[in-house]
Every structure is written in C-alpha cells, then in structure tokens.
C-alpha positions as CSV (number, residue, x, y, z in Angstrom):
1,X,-13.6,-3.0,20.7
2,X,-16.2,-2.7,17.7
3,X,-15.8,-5.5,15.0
4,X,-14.4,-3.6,11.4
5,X,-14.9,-6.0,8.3
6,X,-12.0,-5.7,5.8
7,X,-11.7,-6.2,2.5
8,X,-8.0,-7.3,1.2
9,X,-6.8,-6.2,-2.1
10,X,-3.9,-6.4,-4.6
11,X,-3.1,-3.6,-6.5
12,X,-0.4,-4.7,-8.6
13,X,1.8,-6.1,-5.7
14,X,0.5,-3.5,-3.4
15,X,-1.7,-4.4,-0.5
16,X,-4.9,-2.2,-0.6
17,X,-7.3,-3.2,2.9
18,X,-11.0,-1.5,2.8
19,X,-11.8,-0.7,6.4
20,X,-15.6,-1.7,6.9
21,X,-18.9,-1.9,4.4
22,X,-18.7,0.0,0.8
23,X,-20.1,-0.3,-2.0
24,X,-18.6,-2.8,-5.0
25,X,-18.8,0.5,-7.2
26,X,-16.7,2.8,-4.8
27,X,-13.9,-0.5,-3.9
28,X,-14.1,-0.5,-8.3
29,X,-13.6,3.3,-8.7
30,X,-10.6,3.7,-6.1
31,X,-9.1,0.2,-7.3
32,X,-8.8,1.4,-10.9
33,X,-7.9,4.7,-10.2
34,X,-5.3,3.6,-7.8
35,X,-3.9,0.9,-10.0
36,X,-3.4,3.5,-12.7
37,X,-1.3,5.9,-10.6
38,X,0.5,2.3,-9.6
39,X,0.9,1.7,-13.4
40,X,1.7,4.9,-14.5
41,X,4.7,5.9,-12.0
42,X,6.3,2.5,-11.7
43,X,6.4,2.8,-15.8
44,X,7.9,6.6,-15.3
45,X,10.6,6.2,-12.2
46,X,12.2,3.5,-10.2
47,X,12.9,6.2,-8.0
48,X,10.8,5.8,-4.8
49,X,10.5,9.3,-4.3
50,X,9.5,10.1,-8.3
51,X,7.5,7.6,-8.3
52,X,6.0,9.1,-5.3
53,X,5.1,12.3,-6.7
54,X,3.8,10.8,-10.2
55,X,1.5,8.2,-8.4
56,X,-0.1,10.8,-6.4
57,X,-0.3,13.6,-9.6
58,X,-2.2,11.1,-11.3
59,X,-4.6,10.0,-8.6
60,X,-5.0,13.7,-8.1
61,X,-5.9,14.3,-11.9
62,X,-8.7,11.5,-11.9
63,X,-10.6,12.6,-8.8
64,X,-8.4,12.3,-5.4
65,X,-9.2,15.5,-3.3
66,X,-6.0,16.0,-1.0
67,X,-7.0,16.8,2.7
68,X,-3.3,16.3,3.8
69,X,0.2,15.3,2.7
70,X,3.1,14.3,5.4
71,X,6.7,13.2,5.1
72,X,8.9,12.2,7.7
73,X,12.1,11.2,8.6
74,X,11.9,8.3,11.0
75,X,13.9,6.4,13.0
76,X,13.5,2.7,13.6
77,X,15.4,0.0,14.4
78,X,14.5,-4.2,14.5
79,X,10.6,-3.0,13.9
80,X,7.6,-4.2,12.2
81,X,6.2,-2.7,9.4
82,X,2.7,-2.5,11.6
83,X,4.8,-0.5,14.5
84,X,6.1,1.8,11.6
85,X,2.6,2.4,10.3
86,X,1.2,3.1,13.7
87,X,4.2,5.6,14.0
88,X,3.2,7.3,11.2
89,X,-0.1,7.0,10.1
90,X,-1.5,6.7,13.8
91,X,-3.1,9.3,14.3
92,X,-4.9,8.8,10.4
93,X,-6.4,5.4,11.8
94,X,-9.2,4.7,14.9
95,X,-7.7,2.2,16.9
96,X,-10.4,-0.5,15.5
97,X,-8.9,0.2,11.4
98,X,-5.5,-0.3,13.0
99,X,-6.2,-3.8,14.6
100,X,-8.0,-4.2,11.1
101,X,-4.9,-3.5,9.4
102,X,-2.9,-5.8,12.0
103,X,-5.2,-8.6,11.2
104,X,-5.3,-8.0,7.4
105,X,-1.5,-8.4,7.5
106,X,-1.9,-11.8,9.6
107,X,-4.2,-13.1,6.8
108,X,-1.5,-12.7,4.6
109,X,1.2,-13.7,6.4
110,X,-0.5,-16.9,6.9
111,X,-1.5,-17.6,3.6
112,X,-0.1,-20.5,1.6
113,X,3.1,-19.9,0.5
114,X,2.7,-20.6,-3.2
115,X,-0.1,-18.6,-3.9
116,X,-0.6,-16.7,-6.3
117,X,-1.1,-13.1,-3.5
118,X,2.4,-14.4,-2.0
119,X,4.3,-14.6,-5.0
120,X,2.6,-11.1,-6.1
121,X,3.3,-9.5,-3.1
122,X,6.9,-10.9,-2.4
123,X,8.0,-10.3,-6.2
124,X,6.9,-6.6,-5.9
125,X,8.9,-6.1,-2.6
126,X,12.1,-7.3,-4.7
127,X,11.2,-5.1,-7.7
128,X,11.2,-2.4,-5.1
129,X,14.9,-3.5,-3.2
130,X,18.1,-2.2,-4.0
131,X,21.0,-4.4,-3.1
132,X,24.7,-3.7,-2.5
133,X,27.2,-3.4,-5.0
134,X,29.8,-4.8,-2.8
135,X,27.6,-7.3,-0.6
136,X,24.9,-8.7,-3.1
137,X,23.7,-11.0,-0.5
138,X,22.8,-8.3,1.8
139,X,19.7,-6.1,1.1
140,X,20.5,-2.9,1.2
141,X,16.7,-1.0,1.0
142,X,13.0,-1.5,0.3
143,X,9.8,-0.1,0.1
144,X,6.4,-1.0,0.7
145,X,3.3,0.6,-0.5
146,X,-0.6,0.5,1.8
147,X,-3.8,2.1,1.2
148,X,-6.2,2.0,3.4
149,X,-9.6,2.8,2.2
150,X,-11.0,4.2,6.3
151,X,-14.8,3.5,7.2
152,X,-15.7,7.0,6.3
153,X,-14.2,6.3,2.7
154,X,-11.0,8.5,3.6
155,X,-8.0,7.1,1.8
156,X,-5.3,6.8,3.5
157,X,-2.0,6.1,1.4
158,X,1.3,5.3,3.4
159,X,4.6,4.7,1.3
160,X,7.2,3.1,4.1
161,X,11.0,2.9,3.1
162,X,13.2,0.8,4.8
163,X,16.5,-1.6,5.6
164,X,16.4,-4.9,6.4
165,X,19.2,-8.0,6.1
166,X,16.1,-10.5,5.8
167,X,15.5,-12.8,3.3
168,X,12.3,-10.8,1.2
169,X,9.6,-13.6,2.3
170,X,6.0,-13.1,3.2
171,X,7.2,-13.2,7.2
172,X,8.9,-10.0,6.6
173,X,5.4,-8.3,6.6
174,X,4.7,-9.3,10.2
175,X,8.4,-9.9,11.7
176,X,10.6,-6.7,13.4
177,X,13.0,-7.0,10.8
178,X,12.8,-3.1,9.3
179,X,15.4,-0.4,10.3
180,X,15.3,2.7,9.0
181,X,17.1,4.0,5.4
182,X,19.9,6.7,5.9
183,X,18.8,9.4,8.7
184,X,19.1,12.4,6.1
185,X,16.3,11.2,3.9
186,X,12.6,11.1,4.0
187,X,11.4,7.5,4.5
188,X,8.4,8.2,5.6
189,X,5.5,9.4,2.9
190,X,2.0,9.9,4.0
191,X,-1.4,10.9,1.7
192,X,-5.2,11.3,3.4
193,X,-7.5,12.0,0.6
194,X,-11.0,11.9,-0.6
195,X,-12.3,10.2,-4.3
196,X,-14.6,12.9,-6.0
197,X,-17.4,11.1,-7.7
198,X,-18.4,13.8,-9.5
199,X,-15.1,14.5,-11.2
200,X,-14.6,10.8,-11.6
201,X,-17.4,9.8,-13.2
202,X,-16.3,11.9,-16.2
203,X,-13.4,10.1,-16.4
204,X,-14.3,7.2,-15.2
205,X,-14.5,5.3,-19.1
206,X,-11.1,6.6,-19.7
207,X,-9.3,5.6,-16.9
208,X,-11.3,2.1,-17.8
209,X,-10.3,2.6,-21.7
210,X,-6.2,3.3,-20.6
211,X,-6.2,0.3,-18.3
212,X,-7.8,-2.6,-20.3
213,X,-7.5,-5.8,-19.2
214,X,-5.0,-4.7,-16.0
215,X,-8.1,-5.0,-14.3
216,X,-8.2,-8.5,-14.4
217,X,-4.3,-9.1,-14.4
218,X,-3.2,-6.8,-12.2
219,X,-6.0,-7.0,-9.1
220,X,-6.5,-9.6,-6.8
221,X,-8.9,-10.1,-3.8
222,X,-7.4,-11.8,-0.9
223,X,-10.0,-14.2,0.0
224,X,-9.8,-14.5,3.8
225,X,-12.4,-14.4,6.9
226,X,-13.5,-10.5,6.7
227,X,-15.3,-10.1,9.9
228,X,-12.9,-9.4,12.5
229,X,-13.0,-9.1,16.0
C-alpha cells in the first residue's frame, strides 16, 4: 500500500486530517471556512441535526460546492468509531486515506494525556453528550464530528451519532465502545464537497474579518510523525 502523509487538525474540538501534500493556503482556506460553519451552528443549535444543517448552509455560502449529501440510519453495536466511518463513508475514502484516518486516530489516542489536543478534543465530545435524567452516571448519546480533506482536495465531512456507557476519555476514539442512537433516527450524516476558490477568494477577508483571533484560539495542529506507512 502507497504511503499517504496526513496532516492532523483541530477545528474547535473537531478532528480535521488532510489526506496527502496541499498547499499551506488551501489547509488555511478550508480551516477557516470550516471553523466558521463550526462557530456559527454550535452558536445557533445544540441540536445535532440543526446544527447539521446550519454548519453545512454556511460552508455552502462561503465556497463549498456540494457533489453529494447522505444520511443514514445505522445500526451498530460494541463498534469503533473507525468501523462506523468505514461503514459509512467507505466507499468516499481509497483504502490508503482510510488506513490514514486509522493512523491519524492512533496519533491521538496516544498522545499525552494532559495536552492541550486531549483536553480540546475530550471537552468537545462532553459539550456534545446528553446524559440521563434518571441515570446521570450513564451517557446517554454523543456525537463526533471528522473532515477529511481526500488527496484530490475532496472534502469529505462525516457527522457520527452515537451511545456509549464509557467514560468520555481520549480511548473512546479508538476502543469498540459506540452503539447506535434510537433505530428511528438518522445517526449517520455524510457531506462530499469541493472548496471554490474563485468564490472564496471574494470572501475570503470577511470570513477572516468575522473570525478574528478564533484562528489562533480555536485551531490546533496535532504535531505527530506525518509520513505514514
């Protein structure tokens, strides 16, 4: 299998993972305009299925092209969130981005436990959990958000809801701890698109301009081995 080289971000709490060689000005462009869709829908809904809609509205405003949406209804039970992506988003991702992926999670699992990337990560998956009104201790549902930014620059953007009875560490990104939310509802969102320069270099200053400093508080490279094998 070919080597990929990735490229770990945080977009506030999120994981972002570029999939091979781009340019720092491309990794900037979708960075900001992805952490203003993050910003703007987690300000707007709680909801995971507003918030959804409103993250991808805005990307779409600022330059995303769409080439396909996908929701699903999937079942799982005692999986990993890597199985669930490969479920899903599969047949988005080459086998080579998805042992990318796989590694890029490894890397973070393994990272030291009070960093600064685990403590982002593992306070955004409890913003995102709702817990039982009559069992506090028990988790009752999560969700995670991933985009993958492919080789070809396709971005690839995978919201995964989900149960678990874990404790919310950094382990549970790697361990077969997820079971699926209630049966009747989507759990499953999935967005391949495609960052217009064109269009976003018109708006490129104001998307700067309504950010500010988030750049600098709100993004953070995980600094890890990038060529993989």
């Amino acid at each position: 299998m070919k080597k990929t080289a990735i490229d770990t971000w945080l977009i506030n709490g999120n994981i972002a993972i570029f999939c091979g060689l781009h340019t720092d000005n491309f990794k900037n462009d979708i960075l900001a305009s992805s952490l203003l869709g993050e910003l703007v829908a987690a300000q707007k809904s709680r909801n995971r299925e507003i918030s959804w809609l409103i993250y991808t509205d805005t990307v779409q405003k600022i330059g995303w092209i769409v080439n396909s949406r996908a929701t699903q209804q999937l079942k799982f039970e005692n999986s990993s969130l890597l199985n669930i992506v490969e479920q899903s988003a599969g047949s988005a991702l080459p086998q080579d981005e998805r042992q990318a992926l796989a590694n890029a999670l490894v890397q973070l699992v393994n990272l030291q436990s009070d960093s600064p990337a685990v403590r982002t990560i593992v306070e955004k998956l409890q913003q995102n959990a709702t817990v039982s009104n009559t069992t506090p201790d028990t988790l009752v549902s999560a969700a995670v958000l991933l985009t993958i930014i492919r080789n070809d620059k396709t971005v690839v953007t995978l919201q995964v809801a989900f149960k678990t009875d874990q404790e919310i560490t950094m382990d549970i990104l790697e361990q077969p701890v997820f079971n699926s939310t209630n049966e009747h509802k989507t759990n499953i969102w999935l967005m391949s698109s495609v960052l217009d320069g064109r269009h976003y270099n018109r708006v490129r200053d104001d998307v700067l301009k309504k950010l500010g400093n988030r750049m600098e508080t709100e993004l953070l490279q995980i600094h890890a081995p990038t060529d993989l094998s």
